[in-house]
N, C-alpha and C positions, 0 to 999 in steps of 0.2 A: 750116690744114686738116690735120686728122689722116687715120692710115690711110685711115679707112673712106671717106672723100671723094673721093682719090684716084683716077683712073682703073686699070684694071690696067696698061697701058704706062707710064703715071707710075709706080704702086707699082714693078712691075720695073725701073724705070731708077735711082729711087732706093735701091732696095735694093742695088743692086747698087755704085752709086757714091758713098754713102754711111751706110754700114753704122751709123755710133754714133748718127745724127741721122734717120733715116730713117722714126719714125714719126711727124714733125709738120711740114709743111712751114715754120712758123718756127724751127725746127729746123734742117733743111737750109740757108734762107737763112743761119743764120749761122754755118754750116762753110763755106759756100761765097766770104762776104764774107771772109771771115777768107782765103781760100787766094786772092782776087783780089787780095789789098792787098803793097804792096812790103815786102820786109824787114822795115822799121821802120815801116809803116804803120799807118792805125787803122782800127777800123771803128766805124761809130756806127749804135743800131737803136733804135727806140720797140718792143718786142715783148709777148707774152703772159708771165706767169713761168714757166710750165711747165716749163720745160728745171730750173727751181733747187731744184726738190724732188723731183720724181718719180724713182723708181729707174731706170725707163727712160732717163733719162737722165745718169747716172749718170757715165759717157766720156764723153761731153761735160764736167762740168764737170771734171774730170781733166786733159781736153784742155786746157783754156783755163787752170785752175791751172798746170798746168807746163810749156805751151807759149809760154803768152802773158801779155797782162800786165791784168787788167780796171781799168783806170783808173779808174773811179767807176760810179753806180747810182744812180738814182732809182727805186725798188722803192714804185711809187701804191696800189699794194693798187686794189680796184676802186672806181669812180665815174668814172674819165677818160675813159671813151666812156659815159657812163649806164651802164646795169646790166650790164658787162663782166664776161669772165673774170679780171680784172685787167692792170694793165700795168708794165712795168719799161724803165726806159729805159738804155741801156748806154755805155760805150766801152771797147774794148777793142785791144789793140795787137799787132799780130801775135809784135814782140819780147818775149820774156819779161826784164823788167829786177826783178832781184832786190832785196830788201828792198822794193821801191816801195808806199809807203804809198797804198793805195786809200779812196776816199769813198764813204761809203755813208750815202743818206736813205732811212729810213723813212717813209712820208707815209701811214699808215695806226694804229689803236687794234687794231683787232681784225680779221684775218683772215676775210674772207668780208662784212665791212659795207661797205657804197656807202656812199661820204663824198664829198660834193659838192667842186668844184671850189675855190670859196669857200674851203671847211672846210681844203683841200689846200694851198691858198694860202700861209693863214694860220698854220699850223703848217710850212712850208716858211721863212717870212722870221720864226718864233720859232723856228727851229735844233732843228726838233722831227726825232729820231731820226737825230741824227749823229753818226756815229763813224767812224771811221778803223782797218781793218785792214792792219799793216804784215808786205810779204811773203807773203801769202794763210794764214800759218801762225795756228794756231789751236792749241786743244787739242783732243784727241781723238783716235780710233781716226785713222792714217793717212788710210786713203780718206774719212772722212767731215769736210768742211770746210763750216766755215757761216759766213754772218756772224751775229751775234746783238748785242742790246744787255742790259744790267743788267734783271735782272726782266722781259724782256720774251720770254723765251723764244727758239728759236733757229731763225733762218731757213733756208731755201737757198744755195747758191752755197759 
């Protein structure tokens, strides 16, 4: 649920108590699992991708680069609820453990096309769009980190 959804006692509570995640409630949910879990804890969420491109969210992914540790990603691109905003499934660990080589699947051709489940399946168990970024470090300007694969142009997160 974004802003506009929100009641106004919702919006002021969430503004107020979580300022970097505060305009999408899958957003907030996963500042808030992140700050429930012990030390060395994990969190794990099926969510919207939102949070891994939009500049709005920008601290967040900051937070979690250098707080925490994202364990892996199944990044469905849409068709996993029918005609979705898309979905990305996570884990991530409250400890930031350095160099930690992260998985990331791509399960998507092109950005904005519904691919049936079937279709997701099947290029999940052909090792279609796996790669491994070690340490979240990348090239690029400081603040902008992505994962991307060969030719395929450069994602979120």
């Amino acid at each position: 649920m974004g802003r506009n959804g929100m009641g106004s006692k919702l919006s002021e509570y969430v503004k107020k108590n979580y300022p970097d995640t505060k305009l999408d409630m899958s957003t907030v949910f996963m500042e808030k699992t992140l700050d429930m879990c012990s030390p060395h804890g994990m969190m794990a969420m099926i969510n919207i991708p939102v949070w891994m491109s939009k500049s709005s969210f920008e601290q967040l992914r900051l937070i979690i680069l250098n707080r925490h540790t994202l364990i892996n990603m199944l990044h469905f691109g849409r068709g996993v609820f029918g005609s979705d905003f898309g979905t990305t499934a996570f884990v991530i660990n409250k400890s930031l453990i350095n160099d930690y080589a992260s998985v990331f699947r791509q399960l998507y051709d092109q950005i904005g096309n519904v691919d049936s489940l079937k279709q997701k399946e099947k290029w999940f168990f052909e090792n279609k769009g796996h790669f491994i970024v070690q340490g979240g470090k990348k090239q690029g300007p400081e603040k902008e980190r992505a994962y991307c694969q060969a030719n395929e142009g450069v994602h979120g997160v």
